[in-house]
FIDRENKOL-954531 format. One line per field, with one value per residue (C-alpha): residue number from 1; x, z, y; residue in one letter. Coordinates in Angstrom, 2 decimals. Each point is the difference from the previous one (the first is absolute). Layout:
N
i	c(NUM/...) $
east	c(X/...) $
up	c(Z/...) $
north	c(Y/...) $
aa	c(A/...) $
REM end
This chain:
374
i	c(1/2/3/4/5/6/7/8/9/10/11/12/13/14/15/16/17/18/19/20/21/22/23/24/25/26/27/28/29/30/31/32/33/34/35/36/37/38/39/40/41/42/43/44/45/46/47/48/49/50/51/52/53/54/55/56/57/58/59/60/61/62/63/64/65/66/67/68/69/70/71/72/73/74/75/76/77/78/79/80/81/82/83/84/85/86/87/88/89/90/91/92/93/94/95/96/97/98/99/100/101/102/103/104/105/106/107/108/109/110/111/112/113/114/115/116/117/118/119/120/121/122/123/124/125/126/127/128/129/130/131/132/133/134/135/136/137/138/139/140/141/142/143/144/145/146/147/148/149/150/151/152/153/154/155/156/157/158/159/160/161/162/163/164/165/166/167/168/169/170/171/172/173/174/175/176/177/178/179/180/181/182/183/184/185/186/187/188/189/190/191/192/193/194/195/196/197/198/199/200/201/202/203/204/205/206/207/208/209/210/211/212/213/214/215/216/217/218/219/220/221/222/223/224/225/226/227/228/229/230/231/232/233/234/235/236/237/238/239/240/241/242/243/244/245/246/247/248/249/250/251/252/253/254/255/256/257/258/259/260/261/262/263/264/265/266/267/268/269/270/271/272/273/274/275/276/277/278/279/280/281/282/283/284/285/286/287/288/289/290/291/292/293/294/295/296/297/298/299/300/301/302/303/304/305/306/307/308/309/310/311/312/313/314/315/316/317/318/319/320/321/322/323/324/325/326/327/328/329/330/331/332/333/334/335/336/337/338/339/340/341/342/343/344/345/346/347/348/349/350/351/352/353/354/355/356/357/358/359/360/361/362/363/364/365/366/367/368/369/370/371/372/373/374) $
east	c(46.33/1.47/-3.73/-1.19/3.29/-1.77/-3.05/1.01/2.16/-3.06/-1.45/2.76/-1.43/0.88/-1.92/-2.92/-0.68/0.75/-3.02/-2.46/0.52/-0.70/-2.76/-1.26/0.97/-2.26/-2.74/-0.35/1.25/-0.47/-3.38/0.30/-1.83/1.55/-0.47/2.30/2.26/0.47/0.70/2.90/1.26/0.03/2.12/2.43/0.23/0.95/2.71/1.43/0.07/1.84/2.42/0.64/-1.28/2.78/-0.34/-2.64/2.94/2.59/-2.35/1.77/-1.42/1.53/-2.85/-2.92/1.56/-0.34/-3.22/-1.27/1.38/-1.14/-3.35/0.01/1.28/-2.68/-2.46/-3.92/-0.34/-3.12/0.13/4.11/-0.43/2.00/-1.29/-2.29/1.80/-2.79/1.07/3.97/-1.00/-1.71/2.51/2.74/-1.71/-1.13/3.94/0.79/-2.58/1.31/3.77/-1.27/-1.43/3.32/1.98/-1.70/0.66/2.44/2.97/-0.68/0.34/3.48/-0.07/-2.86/-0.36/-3.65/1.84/0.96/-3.80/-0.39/1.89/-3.14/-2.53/-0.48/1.00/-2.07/-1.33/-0.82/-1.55/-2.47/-1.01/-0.87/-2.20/-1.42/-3.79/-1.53/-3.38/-1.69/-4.04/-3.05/-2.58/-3.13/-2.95/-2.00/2.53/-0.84/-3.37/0.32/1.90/-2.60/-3.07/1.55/1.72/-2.33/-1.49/-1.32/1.97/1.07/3.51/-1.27/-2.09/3.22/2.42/-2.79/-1.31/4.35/0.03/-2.89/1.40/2.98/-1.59/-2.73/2.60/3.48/1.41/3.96/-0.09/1.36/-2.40/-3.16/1.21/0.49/-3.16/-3.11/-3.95/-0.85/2.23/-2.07/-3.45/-2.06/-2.72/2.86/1.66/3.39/2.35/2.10/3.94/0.76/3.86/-0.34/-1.35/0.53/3.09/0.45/2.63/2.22/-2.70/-1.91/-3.91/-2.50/-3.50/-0.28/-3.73/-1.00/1.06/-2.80/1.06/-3.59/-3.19/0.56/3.33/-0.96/-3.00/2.72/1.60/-3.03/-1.22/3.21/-0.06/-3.93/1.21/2.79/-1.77/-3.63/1.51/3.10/-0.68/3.07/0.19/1.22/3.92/-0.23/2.26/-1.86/1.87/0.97/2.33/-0.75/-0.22/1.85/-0.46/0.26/-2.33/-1.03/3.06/2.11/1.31/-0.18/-3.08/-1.96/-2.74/-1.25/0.62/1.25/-0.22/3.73/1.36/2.45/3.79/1.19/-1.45/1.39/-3.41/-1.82/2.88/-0.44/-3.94/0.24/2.40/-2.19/-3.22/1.30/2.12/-3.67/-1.79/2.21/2.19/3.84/0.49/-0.89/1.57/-2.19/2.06/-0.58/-3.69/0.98/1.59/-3.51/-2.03/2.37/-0.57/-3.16/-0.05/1.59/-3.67/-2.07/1.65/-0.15/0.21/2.83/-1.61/-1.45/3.09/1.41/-2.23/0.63/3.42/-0.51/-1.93/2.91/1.87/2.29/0.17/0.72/-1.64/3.30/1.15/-3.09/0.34/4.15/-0.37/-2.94/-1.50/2.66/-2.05/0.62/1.46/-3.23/-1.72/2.33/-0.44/-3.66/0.22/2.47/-2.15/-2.93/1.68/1.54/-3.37/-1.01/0.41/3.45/0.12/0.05/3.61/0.46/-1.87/2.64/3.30/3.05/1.12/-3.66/0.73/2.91/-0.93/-3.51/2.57/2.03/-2.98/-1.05/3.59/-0.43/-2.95/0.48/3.50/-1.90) $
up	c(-48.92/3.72/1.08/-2.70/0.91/3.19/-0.58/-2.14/2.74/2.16/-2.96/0.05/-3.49/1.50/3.13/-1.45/-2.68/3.04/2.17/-2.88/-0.60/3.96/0.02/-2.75/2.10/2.66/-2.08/-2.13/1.69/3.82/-0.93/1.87/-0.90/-1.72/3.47/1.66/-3.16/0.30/3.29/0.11/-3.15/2.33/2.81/-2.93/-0.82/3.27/0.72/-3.56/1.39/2.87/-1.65/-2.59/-2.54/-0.39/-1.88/2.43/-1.17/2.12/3.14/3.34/3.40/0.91/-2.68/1.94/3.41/-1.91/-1.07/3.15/1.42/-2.09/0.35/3.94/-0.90/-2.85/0.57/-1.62/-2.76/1.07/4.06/-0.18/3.02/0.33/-2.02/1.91/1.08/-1.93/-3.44/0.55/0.52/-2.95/-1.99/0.89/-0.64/-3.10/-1.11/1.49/-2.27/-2.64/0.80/0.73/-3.39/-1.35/1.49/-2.21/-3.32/-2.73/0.90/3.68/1.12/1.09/1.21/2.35/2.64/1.53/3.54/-0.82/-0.82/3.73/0.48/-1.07/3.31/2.34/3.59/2.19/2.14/-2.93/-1.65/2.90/0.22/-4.08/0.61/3.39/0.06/0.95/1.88/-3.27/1.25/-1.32/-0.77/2.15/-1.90/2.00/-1.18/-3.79/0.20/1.48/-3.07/-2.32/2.06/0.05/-3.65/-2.14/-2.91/-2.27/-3.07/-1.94/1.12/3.32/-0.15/-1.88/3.09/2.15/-1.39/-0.38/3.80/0.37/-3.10/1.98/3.31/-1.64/-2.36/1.65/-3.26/-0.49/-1.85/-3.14/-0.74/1.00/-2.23/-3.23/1.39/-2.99/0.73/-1.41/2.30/2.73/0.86/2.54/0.24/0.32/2.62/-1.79/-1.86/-2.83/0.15/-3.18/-0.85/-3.37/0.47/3.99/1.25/2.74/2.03/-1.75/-2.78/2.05/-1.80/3.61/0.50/3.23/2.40/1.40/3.54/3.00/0.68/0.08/-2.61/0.29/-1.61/-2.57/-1.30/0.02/-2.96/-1.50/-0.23/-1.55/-2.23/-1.08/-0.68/-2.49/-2.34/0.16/0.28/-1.39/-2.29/0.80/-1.51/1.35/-1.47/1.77/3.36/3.06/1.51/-3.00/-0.64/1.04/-3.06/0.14/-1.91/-0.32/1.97/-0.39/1.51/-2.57/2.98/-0.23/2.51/0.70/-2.64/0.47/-0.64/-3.70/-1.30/0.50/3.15/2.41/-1.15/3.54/3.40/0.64/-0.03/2.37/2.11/-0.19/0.50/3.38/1.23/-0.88/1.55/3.06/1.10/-1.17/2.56/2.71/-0.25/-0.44/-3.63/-0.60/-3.09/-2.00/0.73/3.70/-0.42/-0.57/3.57/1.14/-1.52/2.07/2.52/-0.58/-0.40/3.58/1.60/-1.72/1.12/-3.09/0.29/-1.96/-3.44/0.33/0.39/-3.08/-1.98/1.22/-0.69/-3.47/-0.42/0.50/-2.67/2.20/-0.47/3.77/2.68/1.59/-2.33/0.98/3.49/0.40/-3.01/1.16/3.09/2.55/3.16/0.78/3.52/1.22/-1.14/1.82/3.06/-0.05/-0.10/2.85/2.03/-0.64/0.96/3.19/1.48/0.21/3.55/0.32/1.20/3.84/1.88/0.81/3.19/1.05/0.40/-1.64/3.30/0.05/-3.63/0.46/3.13/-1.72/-2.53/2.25/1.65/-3.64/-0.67/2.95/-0.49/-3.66/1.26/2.71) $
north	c(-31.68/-1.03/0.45/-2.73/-2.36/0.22/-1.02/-2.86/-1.28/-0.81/-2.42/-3.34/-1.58/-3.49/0.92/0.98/-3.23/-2.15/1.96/0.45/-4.51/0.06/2.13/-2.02/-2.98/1.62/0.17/-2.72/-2.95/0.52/2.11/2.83/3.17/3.25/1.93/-2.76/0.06/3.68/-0.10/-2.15/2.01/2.95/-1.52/-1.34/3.67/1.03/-3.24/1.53/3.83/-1.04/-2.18/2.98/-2.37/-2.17/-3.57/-2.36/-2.33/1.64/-0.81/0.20/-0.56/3.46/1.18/-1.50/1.16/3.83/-0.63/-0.63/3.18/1.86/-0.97/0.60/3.65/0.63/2.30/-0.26/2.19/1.68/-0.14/0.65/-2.39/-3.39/-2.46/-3.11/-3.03/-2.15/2.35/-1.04/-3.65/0.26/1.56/-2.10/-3.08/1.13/0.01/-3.08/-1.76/1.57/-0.78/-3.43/-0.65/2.08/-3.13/-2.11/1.61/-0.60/2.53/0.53/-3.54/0.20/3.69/-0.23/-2.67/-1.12/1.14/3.32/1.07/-0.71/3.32/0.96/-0.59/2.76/-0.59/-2.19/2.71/2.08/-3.02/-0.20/3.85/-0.27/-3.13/0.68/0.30/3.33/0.27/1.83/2.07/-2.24/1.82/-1.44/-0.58/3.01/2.12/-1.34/0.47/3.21/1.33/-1.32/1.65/3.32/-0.03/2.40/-1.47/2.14/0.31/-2.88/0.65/0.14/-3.51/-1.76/0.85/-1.14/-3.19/-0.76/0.17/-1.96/-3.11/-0.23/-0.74/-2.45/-1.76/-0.05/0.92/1.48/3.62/-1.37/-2.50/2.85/2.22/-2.50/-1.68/0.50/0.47/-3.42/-2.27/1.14/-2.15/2.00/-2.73/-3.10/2.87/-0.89/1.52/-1.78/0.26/-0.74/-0.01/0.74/3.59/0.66/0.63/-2.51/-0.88/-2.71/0.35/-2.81/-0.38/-0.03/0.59/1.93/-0.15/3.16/0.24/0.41/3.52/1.73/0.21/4.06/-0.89/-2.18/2.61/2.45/-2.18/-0.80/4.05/0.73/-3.15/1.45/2.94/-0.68/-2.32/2.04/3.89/0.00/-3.48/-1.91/-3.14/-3.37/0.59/3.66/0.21/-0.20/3.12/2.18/2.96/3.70/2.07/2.83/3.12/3.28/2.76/3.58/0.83/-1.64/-2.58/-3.68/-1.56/-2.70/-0.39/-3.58/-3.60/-1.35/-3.50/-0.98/-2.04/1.42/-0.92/-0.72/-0.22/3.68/1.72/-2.54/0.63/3.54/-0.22/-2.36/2.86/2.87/-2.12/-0.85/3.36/1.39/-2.18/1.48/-3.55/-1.20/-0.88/-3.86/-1.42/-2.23/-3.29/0.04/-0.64/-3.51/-0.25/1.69/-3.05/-2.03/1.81/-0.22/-4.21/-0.32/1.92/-2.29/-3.02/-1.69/-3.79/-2.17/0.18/3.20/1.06/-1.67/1.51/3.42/-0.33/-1.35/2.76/2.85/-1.80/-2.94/-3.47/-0.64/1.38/0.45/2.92/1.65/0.07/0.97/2.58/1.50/-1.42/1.27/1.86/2.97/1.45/1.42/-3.17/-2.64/2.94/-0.63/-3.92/-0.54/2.53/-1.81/-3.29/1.66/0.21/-3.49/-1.98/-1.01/-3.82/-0.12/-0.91/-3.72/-1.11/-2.96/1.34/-1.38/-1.16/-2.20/-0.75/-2.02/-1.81/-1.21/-1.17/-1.85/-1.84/-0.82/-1.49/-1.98/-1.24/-1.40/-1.47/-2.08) $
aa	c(X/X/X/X/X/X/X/X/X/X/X/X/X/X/X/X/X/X/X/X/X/X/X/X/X/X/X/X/X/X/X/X/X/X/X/X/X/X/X/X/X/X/X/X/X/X/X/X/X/X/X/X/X/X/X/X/X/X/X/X/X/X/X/X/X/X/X/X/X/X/X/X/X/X/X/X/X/X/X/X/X/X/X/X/X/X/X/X/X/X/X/X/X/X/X/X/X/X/X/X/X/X/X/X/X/X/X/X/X/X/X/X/X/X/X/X/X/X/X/X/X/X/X/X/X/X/X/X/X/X/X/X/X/X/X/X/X/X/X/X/X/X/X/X/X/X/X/X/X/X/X/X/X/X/X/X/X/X/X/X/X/X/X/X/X/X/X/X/X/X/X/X/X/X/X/X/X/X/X/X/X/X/X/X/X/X/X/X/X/X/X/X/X/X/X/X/X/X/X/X/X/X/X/X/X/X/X/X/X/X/X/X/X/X/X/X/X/X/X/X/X/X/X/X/X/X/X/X/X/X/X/X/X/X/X/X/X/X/X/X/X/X/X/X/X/X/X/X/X/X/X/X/X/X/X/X/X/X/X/X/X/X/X/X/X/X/X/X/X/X/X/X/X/X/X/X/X/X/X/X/X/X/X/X/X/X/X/X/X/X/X/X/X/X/X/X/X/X/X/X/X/X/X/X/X/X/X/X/X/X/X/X/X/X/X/X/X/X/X/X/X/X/X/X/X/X/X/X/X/X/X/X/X/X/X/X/X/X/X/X/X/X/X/X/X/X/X/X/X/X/X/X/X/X/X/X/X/X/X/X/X/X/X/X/X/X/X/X/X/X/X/X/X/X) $
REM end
């Protein structure tokens, strides 16, 4: 009976109509997805734990101050290590947006002030370690076709994780719109691929066609093999999923095991993740996620020296209306790169010292002066 008293203390019925109309809130009116939703649920959670889930109408700053303490002494649940600056941040900011919006709301007006949720911010210099950019590996695009050369090919499972490799050079395309992506929204002979909104899972559910990228005709018939060999082998249709799901079943053995590919697409962009890791350690390389192939076609854009509206259209191309989100989301150089460049430029002729001496200099002036004054 204490053990149930417990339990029900951590669930404040107040608390928890206010979150579920601000989750709703979340959702509905400022249109942010269920994963974003659930997130800030989660940091609500913790703001509640920490506060011993007292009323969010008895807010103190004293309560954020905790919070915030708290957080710094947390430890990850799976690496026991301290959690990242960037995660606190996150967490903290998560609450304030909530408290914010709390300020707002019939009941809370007069027991939580705009200021207070200020309480909320991290310190500056923490604020700058969570949001500091980190020089992240780019895969090169040697390195990319090396792992599709070597990647063996000859069972369907095989050819899928292959070809996947291969789509996301060519295309450019995040993991969660491949794996939702169907056979007919691809046009081989057009070389383009239709990102339809309806049915892919693109990012802000933005509708885009995207060109093939000039990465290599060995690349491209990679695609179209694997393409071939779904709608003539295993007869996909056009509403099939490009990359399908491994079947799993059971063997001789009575254990579960790769069997082959069924018509269903993946649920998440685990597996690809998954396959580029298994691929690349395979191919005797650091693990590559599938998202930093985009910063290797900008890479990529910067050898080619494309001109201004080349350039615009590669850009449009990855998915960006200006060419500047391109370029300082995914175009940074690398170290070895910007190493290379400066080298290079540190071997041209240096202009020569000065033949006249300053001393010359300013007596030619003076004769000059002189001269216009007479």
């Amino acid at each position: 009976m204490k053990q149930e008293a417990r339990t029900l203390a951590k669930h404040h019925p107040k608390n928890e109509r206010m979150k579920r109309k601000y989750l709703a809130w979340l959702e509905e009116a400022r249109r942010r997805n269920p994963a974003t939703a659930d997130q800030a649920a989660a940091a609500i959670a913790l703001f509640e734990k920490s506060t011993g889930w007292k009323d969010f109408a008895t807010f103190r700053i004293e309560q954020a101050i905790k919070f915030k303490r708290d957080l710094n002494a947390a430890l990850h649940e799976k690496t026991g290590k301290p959690l990242q600056k960037a995660t606190i941040r996150s967490r903290l900011l998560d609450v304030k947006a909530f408290f914010l919006w709390l300020a707002d709301q019939q009941g809370y007006r007069s027991a939580i002030r705009y200021a207070d949720c200020e309480y909320f911010n991290p310190s500056a210099n923490d604020a700058r370690v969570a949001t500091a950019r980190r020089e992240r590996p780019v895969p090169t695009l040697d390195q990319i076709r090396h792992v599709i050369a070597n990647a063996p090919h000859t069972t369907a499972i095989e050819q899928r994780d292959r070809a996947l490799i291969a789509w996301t050079l060519l295309t450019g395309m995040r993991d969660s719109a491949i794996a939702s992506l169907p056979i007919g929204k691809v046009d081989l002979e057009r070389r383009e691929v239709d990102q339809d909104a309806r049915v892919v899972k693109t990012k802000n559910s933005k509708t885009m066609t995207t060109f093939f990228f000039p990465v290599g005709d060995d690349v491209e018939a990679v695609v179209a093999e694997w393409i071939a060999y779904l709608k003539t082998e295993l007869h996909f249709g056009d509403s099939d999923p490009l990359f399908p799901q491994t079947e799993v079943t059971l063997n001789a053995d009575g254990e579960f095991s790769a069997s082959g590919l069924k018509r269903e697409f993946w649920t998440s962009a685990t597996a690809i993740r998954r396959i580029f890791r298994e691929r690349f350690e395979a191919a005797g390389l650091p693990y590559f996620h599938p998202h930093s192939f985009r910063k290797t076609l900008a890479q990529l854009a910067y050898r080619l020296k494309l001109d201004l509206e080349s350039a615009k259209a590669w850009s449009q191309n990855l998915g960006h209306e200006k060419p500047i989100t391109t370029w300082t989301s995914y175009g940074k150089i690398d170290d070895s790169r910007t190493s290379e460049i400066l080298s290079r430029l540190a071997t041209r002729e240096t202009p020569s010292e000065p033949t006249v001496s300053l001393t010359e200099l300013e007596a030619l002036v003076e004769r000059l002066r002189k001269t216009r004054d007479a």
